[in-house]
MARBA-3410 file (N, C-alpha, C, O; in Angstrom, 1 decimal):
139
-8.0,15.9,-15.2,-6.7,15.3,-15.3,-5.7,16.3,-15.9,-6.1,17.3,-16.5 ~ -4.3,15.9,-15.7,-3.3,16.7,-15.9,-3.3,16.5,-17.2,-4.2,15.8,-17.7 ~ -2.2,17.2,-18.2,-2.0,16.8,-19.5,-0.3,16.0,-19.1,0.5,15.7,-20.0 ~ -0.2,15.8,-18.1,1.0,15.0,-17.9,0.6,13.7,-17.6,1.4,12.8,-17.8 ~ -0.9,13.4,-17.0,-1.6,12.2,-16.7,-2.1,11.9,-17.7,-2.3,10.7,-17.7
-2.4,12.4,-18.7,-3.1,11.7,-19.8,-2.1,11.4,-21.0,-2.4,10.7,-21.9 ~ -1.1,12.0,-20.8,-0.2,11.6,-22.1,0.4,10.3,-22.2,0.6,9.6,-23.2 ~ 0.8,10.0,-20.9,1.2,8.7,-20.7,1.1,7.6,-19.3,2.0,7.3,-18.5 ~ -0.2,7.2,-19.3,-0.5,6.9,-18.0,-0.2,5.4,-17.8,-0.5,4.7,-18.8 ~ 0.3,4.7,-16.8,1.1,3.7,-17.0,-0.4,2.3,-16.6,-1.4,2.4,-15.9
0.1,1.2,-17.4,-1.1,0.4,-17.3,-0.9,-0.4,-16.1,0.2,-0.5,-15.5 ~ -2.0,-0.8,-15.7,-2.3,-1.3,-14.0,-2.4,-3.0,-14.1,-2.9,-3.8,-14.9 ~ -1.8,-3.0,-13.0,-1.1,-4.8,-12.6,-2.2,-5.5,-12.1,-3.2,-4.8,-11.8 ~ -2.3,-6.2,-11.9,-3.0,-7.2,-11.2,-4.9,-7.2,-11.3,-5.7,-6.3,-11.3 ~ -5.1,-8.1,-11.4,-7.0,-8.4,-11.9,-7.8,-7.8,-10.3,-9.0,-8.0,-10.1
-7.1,-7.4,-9.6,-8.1,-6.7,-8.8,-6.9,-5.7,-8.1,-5.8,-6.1,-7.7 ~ -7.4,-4.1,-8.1,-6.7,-3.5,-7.8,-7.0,-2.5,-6.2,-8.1,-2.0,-6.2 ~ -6.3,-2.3,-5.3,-6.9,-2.0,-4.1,-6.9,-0.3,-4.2,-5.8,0.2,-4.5 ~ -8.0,0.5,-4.0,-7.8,2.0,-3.9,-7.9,2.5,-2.9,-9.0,2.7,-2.3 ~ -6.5,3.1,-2.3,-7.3,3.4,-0.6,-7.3,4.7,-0.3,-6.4,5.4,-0.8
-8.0,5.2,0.5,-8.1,6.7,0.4,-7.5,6.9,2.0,-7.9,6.5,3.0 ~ -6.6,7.5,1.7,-5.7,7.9,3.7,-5.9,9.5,3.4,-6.2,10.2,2.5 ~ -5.4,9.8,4.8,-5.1,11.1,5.0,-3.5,11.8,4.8,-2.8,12.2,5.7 ~ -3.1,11.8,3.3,-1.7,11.8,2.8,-1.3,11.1,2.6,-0.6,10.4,3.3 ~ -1.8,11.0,1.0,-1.1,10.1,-0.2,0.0,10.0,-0.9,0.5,9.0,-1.4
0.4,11.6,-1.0,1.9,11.4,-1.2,2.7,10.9,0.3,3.8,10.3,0.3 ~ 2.1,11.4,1.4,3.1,10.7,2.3,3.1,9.5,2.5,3.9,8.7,2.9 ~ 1.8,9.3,2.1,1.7,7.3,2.1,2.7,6.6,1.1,3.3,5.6,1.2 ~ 2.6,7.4,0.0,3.6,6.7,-1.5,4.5,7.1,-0.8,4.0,6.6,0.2 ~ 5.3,7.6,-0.5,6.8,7.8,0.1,6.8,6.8,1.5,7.9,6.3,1.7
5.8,6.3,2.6,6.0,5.5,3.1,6.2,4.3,2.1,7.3,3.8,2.0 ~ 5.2,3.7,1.4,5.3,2.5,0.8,6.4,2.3,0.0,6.8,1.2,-0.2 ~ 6.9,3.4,-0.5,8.4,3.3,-1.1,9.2,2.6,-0.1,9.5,1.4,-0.1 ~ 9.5,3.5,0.8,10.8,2.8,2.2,10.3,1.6,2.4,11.0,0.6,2.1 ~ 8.9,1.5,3.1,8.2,0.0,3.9,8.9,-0.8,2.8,10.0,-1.4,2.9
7.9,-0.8,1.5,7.6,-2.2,0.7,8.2,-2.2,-0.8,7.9,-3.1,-1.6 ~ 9.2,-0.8,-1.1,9.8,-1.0,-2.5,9.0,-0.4,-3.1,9.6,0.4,-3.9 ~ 8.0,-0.3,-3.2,6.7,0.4,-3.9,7.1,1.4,-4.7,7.9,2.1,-4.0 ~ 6.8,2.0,-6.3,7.4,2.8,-7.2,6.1,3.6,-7.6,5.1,3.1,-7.8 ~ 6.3,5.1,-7.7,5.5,6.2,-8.2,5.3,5.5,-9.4,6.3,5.3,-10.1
4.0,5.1,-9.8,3.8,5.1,-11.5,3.6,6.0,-12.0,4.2,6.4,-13.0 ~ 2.1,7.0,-11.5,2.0,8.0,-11.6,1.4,8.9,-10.5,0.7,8.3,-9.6 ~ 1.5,10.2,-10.3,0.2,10.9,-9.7,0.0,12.3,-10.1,0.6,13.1,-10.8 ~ -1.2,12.5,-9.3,-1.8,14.0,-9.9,-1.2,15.3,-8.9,-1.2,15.2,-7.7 ~ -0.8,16.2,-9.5,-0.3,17.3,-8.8,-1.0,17.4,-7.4,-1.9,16.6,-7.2
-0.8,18.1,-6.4,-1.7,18.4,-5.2,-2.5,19.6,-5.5,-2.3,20.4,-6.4 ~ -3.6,19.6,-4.4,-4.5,20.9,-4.9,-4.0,22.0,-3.8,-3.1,21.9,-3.0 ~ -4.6,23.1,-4.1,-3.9,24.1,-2.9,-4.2,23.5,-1.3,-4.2,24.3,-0.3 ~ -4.3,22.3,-1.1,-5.1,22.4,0.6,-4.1,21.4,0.9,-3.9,21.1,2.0 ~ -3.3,20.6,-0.4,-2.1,19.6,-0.2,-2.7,18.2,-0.2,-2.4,17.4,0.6
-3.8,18.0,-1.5,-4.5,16.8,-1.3,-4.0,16.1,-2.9,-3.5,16.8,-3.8 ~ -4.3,15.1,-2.9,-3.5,14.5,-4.6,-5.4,13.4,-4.9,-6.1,12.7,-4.2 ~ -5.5,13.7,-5.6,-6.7,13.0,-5.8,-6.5,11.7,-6.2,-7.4,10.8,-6.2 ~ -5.0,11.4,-6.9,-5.2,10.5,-7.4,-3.3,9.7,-7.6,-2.6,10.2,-8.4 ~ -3.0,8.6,-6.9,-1.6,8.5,-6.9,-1.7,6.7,-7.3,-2.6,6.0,-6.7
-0.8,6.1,-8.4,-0.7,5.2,-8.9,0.8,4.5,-8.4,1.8,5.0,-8.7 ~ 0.9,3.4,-7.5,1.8,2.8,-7.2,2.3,1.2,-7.9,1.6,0.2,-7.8 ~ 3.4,1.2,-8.4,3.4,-0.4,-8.3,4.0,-1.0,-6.9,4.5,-0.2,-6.0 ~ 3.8,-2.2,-6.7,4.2,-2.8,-5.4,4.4,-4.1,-5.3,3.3,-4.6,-5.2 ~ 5.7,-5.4,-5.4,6.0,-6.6,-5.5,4.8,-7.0,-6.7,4.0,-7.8,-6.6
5.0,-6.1,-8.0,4.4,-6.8,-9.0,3.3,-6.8,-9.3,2.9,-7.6,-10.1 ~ 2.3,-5.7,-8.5,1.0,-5.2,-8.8,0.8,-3.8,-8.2,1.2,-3.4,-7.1 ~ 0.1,-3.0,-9.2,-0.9,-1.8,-9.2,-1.3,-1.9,-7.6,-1.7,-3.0,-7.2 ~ -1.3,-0.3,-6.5,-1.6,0.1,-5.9,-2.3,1.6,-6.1,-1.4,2.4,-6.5 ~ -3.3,2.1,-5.9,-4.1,3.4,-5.9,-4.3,4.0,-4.8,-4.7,3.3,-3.8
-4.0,5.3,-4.5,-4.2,6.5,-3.4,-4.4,7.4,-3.8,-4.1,8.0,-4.8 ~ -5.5,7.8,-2.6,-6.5,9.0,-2.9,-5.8,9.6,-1.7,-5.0,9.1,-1.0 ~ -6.5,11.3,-1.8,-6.9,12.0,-0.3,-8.2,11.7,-0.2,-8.8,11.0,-1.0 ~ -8.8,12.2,0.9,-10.4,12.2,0.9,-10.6,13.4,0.8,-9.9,14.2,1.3 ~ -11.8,13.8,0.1,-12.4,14.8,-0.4,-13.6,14.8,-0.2,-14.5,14.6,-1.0
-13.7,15.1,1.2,-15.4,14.9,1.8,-16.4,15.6,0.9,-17.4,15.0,0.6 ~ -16.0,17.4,0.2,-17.0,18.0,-0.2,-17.5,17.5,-2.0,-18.2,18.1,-2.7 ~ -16.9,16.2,-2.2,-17.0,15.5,-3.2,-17.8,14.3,-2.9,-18.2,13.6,-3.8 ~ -18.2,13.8,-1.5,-18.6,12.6,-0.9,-17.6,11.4,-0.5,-17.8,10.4,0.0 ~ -16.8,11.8,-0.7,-15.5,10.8,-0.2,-14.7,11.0,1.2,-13.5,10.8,1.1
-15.1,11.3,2.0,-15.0,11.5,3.6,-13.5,10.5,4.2,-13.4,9.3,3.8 ~ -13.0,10.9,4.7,-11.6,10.0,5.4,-12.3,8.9,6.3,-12.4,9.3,7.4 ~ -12.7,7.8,6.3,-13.0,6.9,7.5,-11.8,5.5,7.4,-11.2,4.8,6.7 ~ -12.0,5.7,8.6,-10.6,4.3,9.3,-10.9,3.4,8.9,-12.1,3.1,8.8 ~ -9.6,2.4,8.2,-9.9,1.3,7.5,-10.6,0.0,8.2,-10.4,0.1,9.4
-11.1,-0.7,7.9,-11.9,-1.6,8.6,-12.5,-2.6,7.8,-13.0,-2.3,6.7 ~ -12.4,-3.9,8.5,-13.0,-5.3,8.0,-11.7,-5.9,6.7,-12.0,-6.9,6.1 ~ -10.9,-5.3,6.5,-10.0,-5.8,5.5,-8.7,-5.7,5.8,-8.4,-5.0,6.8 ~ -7.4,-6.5,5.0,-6.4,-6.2,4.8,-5.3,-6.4,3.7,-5.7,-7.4,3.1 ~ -4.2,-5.9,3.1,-3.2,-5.6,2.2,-2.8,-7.3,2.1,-2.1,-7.4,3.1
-2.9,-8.1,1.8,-2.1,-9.6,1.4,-0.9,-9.2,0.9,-0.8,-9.1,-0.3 ~ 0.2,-9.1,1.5,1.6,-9.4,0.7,2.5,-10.8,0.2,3.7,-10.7,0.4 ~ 2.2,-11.3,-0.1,3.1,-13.1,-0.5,4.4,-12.2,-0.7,4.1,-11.2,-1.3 ~ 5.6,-12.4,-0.3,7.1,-12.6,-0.1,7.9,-13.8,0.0,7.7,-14.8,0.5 ~ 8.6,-13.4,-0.4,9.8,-14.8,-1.0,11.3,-14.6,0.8,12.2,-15.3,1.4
10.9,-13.9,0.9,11.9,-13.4,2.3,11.0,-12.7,3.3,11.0,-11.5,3.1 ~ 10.3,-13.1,4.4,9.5,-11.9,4.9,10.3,-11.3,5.9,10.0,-10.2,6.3 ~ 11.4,-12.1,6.3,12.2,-11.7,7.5,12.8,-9.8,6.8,12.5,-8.8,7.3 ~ 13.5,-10.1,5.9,14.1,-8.7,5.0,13.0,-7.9,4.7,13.1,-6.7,5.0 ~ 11.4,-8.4,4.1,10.3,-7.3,4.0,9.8,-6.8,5.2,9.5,-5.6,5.4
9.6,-7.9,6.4,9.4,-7.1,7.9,10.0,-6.1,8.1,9.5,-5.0,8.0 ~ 11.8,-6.5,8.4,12.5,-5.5,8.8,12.6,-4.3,7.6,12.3,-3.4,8.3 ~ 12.9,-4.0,6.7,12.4,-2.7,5.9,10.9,-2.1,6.3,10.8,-1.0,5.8 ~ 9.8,-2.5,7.0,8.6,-2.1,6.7,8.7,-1.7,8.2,8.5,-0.5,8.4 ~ 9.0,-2.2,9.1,8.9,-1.7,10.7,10.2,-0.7,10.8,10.1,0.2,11.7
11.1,-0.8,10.3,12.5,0.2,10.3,11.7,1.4,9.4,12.1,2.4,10.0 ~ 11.0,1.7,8.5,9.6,2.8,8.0,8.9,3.3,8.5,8.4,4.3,8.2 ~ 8.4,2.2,10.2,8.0,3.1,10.6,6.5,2.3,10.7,5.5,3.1,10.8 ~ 6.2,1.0,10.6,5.3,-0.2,10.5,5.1,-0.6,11.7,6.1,-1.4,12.0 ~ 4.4,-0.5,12.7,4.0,-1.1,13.5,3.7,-2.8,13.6,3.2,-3.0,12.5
3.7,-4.0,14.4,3.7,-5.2,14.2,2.0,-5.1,15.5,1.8,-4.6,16.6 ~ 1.2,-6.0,14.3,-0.1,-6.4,15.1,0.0,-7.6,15.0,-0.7,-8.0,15.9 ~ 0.4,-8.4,14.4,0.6,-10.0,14.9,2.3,-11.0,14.3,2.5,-11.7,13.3 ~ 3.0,-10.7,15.0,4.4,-10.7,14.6,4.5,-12.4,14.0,3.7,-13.2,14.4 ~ 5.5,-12.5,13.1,5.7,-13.3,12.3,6.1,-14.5,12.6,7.0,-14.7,13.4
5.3,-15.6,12.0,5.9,-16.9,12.8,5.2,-18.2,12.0,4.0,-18.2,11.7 ~ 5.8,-19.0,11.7,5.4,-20.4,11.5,3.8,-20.6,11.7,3.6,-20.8,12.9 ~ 2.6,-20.8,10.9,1.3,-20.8,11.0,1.1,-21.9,10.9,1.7,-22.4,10.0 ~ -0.2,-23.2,11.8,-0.5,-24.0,11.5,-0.9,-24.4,10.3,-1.4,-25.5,10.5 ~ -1.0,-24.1,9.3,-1.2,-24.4,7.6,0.2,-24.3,7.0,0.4,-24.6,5.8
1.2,-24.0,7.8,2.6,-24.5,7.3,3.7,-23.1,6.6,4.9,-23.2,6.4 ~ 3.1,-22.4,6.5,3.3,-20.8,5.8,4.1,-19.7,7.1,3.7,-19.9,8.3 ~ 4.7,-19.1,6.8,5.1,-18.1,7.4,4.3,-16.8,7.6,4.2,-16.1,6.6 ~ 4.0,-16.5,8.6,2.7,-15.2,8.2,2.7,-14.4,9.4,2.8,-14.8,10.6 ~ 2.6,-13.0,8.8,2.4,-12.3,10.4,1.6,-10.8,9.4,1.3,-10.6,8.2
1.4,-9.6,10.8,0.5,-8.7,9.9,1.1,-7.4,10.6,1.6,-7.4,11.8 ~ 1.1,-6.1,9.7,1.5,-5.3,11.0,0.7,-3.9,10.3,-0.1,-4.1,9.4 ~ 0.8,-2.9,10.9,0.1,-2.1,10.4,1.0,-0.7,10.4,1.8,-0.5,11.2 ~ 0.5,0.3,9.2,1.0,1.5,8.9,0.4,2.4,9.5,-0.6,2.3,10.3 ~ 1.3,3.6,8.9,0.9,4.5,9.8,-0.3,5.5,9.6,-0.5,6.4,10.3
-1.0,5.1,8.4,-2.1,5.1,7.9,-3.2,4.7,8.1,-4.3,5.1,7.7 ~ -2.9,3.7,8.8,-4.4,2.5,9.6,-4.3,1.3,8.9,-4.9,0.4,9.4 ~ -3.8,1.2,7.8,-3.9,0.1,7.1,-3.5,-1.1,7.1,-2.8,-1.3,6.1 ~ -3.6,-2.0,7.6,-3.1,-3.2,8.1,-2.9,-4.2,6.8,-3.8,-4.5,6.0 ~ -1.3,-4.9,6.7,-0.6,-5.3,5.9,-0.6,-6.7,6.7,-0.5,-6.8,8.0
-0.7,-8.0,5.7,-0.3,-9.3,5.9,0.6,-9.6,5.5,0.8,-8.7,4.6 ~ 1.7,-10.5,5.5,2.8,-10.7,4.8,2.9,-12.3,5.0,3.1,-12.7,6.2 ~ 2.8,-13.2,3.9,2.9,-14.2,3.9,4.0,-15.1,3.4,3.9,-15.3,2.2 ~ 4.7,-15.5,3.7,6.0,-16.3,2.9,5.4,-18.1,2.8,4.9,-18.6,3.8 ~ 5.7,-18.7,1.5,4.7,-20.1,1.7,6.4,-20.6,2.2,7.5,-19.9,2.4
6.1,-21.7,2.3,7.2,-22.9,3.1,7.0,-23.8,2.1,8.0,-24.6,1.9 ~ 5.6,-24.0,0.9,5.6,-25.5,0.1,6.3,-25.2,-0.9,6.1,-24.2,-1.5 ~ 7.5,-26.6,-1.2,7.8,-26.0,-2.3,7.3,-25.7,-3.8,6.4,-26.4,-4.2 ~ 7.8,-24.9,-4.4,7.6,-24.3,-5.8,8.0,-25.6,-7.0,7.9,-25.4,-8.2
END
């Protein structure tokens, strides 16, 4: 670790935190900035090959983590699969359009769900496939 990572490392949001390893982490934190608001909390300088081992995001009120992959460590790049990003939004129409104007692809476009919720999913340009839920019941 840096001595700029250890002096003051910002504490992490939410009781389960997702760590995902893409191929360009700072360019993924600079996507998730535009897409979803998302704020550098912290990260680790890059190495000479342009890899960050290690990048701390907040995001609508919880801790996000990015890696590079570093196969000669055991951590190999493979395409995301069997999962996805849960977003709950209070507006999803304004979080869609920020996240596809970024540069977000739509895999199931947004609409009224038979359980009453507003929900659609779309995917980055990372592989990583984002839900975005808005409830309809009231608060």
């Amino acid at each position: 670790m840096s001595e700029a990572m250890t002096d003051a490392l910002p504490s992490t949001r939410g009781g389960v935190v997702a760590y995902l390893t893409v191929d360009g982490a700072m360019r993924a934190a600079e996507f998730y900035r535009q897409a979803f608001g998302a704020e550098i909390a912290a990260a680790m300088p890059v190495d000479e090959k342009g890899r960050t081992m290690h990048v701390h995001l907040t995001l609508n009120g919880s801790s996000l983590m990015l890696s590079d992959a570093f196969p000669e460590y055991g951590h190999p790049l493979q395409a995301p699969q069997a999962f996805n990003l849960m977003l709950p939004v209070d507006d999803i129409a304004a979080w869609w359009d920020r996240a596809v104007a970024a540069g977000a692809t739509v895999v199931t476009p947004y609409q009224e769900m038979f359980w009453g919720d507003v929900y659609g999913q779309l995917r980055d340009p990372f592989g990583v496939t984002w839900a975005m839920n808005q409830s309809k019941r009231p608060t």
